[in-house]
C-alpha positions in Angstrom: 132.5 107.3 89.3 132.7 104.3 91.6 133.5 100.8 90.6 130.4 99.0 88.9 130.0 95.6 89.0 128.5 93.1 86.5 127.1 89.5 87.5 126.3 87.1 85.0 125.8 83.3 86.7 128.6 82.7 88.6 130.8 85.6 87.6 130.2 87.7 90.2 133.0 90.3 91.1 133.6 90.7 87.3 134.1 93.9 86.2 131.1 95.7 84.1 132.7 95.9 80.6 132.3 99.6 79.6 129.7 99.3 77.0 127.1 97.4 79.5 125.4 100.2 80.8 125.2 103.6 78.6 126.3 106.6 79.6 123.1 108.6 79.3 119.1 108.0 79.6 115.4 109.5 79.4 114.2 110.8 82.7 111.2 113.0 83.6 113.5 116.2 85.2 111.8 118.8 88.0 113.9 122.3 87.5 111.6 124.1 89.9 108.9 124.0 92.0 105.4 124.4 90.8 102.8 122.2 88.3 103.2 119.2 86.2 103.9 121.5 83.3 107.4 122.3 85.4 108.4 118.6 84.3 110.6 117.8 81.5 111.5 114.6 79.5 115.6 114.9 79.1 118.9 113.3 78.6 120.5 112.6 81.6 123.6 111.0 82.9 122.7 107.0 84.2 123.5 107.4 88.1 127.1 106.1 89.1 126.8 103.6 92.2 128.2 103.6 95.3 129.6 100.0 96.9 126.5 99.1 98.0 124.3 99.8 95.4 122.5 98.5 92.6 122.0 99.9 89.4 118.4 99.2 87.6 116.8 98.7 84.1 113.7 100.1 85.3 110.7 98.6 83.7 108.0 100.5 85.7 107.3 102.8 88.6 104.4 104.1 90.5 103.1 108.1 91.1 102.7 108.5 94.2 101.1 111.8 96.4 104.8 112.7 97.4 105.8 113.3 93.9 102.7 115.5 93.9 104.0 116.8 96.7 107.3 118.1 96.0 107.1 119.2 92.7 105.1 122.1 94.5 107.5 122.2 97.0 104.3 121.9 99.5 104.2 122.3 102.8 106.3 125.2 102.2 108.4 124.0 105.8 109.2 120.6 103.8 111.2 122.3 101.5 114.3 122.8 104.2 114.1 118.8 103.1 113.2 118.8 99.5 115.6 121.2 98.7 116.0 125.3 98.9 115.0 126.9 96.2 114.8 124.4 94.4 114.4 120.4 94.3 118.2 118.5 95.3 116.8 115.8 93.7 115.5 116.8 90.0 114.4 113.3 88.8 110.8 112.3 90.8 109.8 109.2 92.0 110.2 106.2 94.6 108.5 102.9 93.8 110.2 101.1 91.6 110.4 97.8 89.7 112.8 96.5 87.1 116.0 94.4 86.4 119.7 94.5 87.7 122.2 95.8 85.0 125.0 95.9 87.6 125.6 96.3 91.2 128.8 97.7 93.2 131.2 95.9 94.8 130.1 95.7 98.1 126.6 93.9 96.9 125.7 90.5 98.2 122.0 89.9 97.6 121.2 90.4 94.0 123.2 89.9 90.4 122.5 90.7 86.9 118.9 89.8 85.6 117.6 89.5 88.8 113.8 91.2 88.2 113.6 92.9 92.0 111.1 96.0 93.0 111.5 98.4 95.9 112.0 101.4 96.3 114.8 104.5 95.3 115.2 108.0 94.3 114.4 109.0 90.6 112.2 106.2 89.8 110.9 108.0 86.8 113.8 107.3 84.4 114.9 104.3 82.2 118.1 103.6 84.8 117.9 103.7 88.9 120.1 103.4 91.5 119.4 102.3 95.1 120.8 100.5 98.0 120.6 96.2 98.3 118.2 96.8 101.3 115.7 98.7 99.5 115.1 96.2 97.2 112.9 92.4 97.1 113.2 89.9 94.8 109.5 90.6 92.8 107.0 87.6 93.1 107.1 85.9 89.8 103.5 85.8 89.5 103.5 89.6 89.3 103.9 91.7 86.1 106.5 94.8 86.8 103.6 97.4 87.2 101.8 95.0 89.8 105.1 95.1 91.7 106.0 98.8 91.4 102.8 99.6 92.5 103.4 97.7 96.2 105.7 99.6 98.4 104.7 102.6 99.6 101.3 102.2 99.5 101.4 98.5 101.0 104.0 99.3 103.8 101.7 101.8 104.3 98.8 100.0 104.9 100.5 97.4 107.1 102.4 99.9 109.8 99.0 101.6 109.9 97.1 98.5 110.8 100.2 96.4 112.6 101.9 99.1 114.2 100.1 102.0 114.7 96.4 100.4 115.1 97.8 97.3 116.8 95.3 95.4 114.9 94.4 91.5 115.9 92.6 88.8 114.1 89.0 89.3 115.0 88.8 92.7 115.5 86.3 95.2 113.0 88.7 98.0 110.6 86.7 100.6 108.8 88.8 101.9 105.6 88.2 105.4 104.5 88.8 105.8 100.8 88.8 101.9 100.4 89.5 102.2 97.0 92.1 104.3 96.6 96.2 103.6 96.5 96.5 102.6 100.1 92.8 102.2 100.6 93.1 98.6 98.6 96.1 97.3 100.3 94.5 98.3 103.4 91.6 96.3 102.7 93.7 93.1 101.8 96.4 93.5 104.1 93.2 94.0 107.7 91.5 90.8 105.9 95.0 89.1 106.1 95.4 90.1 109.6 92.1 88.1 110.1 89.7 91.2 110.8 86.3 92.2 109.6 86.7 95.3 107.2 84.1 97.8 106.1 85.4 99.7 103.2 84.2 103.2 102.4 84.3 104.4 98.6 82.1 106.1 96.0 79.6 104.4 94.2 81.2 103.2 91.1 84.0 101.6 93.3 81.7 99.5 95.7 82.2 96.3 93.6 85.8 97.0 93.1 86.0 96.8 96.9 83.6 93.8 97.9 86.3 91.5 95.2 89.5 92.7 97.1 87.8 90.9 100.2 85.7 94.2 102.0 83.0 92.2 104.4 80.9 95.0 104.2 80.7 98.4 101.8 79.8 101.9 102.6 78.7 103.9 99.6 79.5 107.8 101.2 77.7 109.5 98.4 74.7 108.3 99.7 75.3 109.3 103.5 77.5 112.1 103.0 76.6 114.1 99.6 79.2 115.9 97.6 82.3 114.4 99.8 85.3 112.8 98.7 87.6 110.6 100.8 90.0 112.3 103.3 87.9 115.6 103.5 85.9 115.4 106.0 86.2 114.5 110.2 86.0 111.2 111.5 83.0 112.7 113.2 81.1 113.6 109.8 80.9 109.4 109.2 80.0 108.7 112.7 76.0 107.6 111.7 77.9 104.1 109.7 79.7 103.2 113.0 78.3 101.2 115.6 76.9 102.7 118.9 80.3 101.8 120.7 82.1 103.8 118.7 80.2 106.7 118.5 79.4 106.4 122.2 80.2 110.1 124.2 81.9 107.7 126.6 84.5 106.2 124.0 87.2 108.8 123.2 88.5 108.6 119.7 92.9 108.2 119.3 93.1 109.8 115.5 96.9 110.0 115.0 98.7 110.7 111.8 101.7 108.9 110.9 104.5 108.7 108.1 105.4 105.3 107.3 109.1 104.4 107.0 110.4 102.4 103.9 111.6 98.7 105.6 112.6 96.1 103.8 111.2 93.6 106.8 108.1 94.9 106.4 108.5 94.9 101.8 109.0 91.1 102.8 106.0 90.7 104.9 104.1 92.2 101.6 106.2 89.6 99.5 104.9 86.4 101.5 101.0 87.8 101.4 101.2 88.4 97.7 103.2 84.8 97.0 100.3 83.4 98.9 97.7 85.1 97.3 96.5 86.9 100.0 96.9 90.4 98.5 96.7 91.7 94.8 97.6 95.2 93.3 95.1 97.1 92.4 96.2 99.4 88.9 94.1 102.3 87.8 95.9 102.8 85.1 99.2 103.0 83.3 101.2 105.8 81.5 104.2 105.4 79.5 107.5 107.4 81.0 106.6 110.6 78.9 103.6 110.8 80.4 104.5 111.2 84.0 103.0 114.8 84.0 99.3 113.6 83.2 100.1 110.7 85.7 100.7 112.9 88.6 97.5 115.2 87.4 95.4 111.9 86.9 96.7 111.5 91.2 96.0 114.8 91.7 92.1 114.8 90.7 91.4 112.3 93.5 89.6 109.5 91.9 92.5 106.9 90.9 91.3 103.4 91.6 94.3 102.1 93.3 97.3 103.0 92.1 98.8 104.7 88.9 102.0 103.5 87.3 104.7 104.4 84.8 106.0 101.8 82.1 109.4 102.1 81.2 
């Protein structure tokens, strides 16, 4: 195991007495591939750090559709990452939030009791370890679950809109499934950006989008019956957008993208919600045990922002 490190006030580069962290902990464990009823609640070993790393209490996490994703191992291809035949990692889950209990001996950015969120490997668990860089000091206005829920989702949103849409102030966004995990930071993160967003959502979430700062709201039920977001062709909503758009002459640049973790970009998210400017949306939470129902709750399609573990 490598050397831990324990900070408390200005100790730092004290050695972890044994007894600080314990040697085991309750994870949610993935054996195989296949459904939610593949997950287990064990007994685990806490992860050992490496110099760089930081070990954390974690005090909640968010479900996200990757954990969907590769507990059924699907796309099939992705499994020459996820593992072959079965998952290398067996504990699920990214976003994070919690406290330092230790950090290696390399760390230089966080100490014990610092409440920090991010993002790791094996969220779903009572203990995490990740790198310094993966991690933000959380916004004190925000609970644990309001933080865990940020990451993915909002660096989503924002390389979508910065870097992939190239979106400036003044410009009109529509959001397709605006209230949905990445749908709500979306929303927030184009009004930040100073444009004029039209959300698109069912009926029973057109309020929930007009408060998280949509200028307009498309009910799709009523346009497109018996749709959900994400299921249909940009082509199939083409009777909401304006004439420009839709024009024969104006070719539409649809491009699919995977965001990339960044802690630049996790600080971006940390001044908009210091200021205000963005909120989390929560659904709904679970305690750790229920992770399975969690991911199935994902799985149905209608979470209202996002879903979250407590710890």
């Amino acid at each position: 195991m490598s050397t831990v490190v324990h900070v408390e006030g200005s100790q730092r580069g004290a050695r972890s007495p044994a007894s600080a962290v314990p040697a085991r902990m309750t994870a949610v464990v993935q054996h195989v591939y296949g459904t939610t009823d593949t997950l287990a609640v064990e007994q685990v070993e806490v992860p050992s750090l490496e110099p760089r790393e930081v070990l954390l209490r974690v005090r909640a996490a968010a479900v996200n559709p990757a954990d969907r994703a590769i507990l059924q191992g699907l796309p099939y291809v992705l499994r020459l990452v996820y593992g072959i035949p079965r998952p290398r990692t067996g504990i699920r889950g990214s976003d994070v939030a919690g406290v330092v209990e230790a950090v290696g001996v390399a760390v230089t950015q966080f100490g014990a009791g610092d409440e920090v969120f991010g993002w790791c490997q094996g969220a779903f668990a009572e203990y995490a370890a990740t790198t310094e860089t993966s991690l933000a000091a959380k916004p004190a206005a925000l609970s644990f679950e309001q933080a865990a829920a940020v990451p993915m989702a909002g660096i989503t949103a924002l390389q979508a809109l910065r870097d992939q849409a190239g979106l400036e102030a003044g410009q009109r966004v529509l959001v397709n499934g605006a209230s949905g995990g990445v749908g709500t930071f979306a929303v927030q993160v184009a009004k930040a950006m100073g444009a004029e967003v039209t959300g698109v959502c069912s009926t029973r979430n057109v309020e929930l989008v007009r408060t998280i700062g949509a200028d307009h709201v498309i009910d799709y039920t009523l346009l497109i019956p018996n749709s959900m977001a994400g299921n249909r062709w940009f082509g199939s909503i083409g009777r909401v957008l304006t004439a420009l758009v839709t024009s024969p002459f104006v070719r539409q640049n649809l491009r699919p993208f995977f965001s990339i973790p960044k802690k630049t970009d996790l600080l971006v998210l940390v001044d908009l919600l210091e200021a205000g400017r963005i909120t989390p949306v929560i659904d709904s939470t679970h305690p750790l045990g229920d992770a399975p129902a969690a991911i199935a709750h994902l799985g149905g399609g209608h979470a209202r922002g996002k879903i979250v573990l407590t710890v």
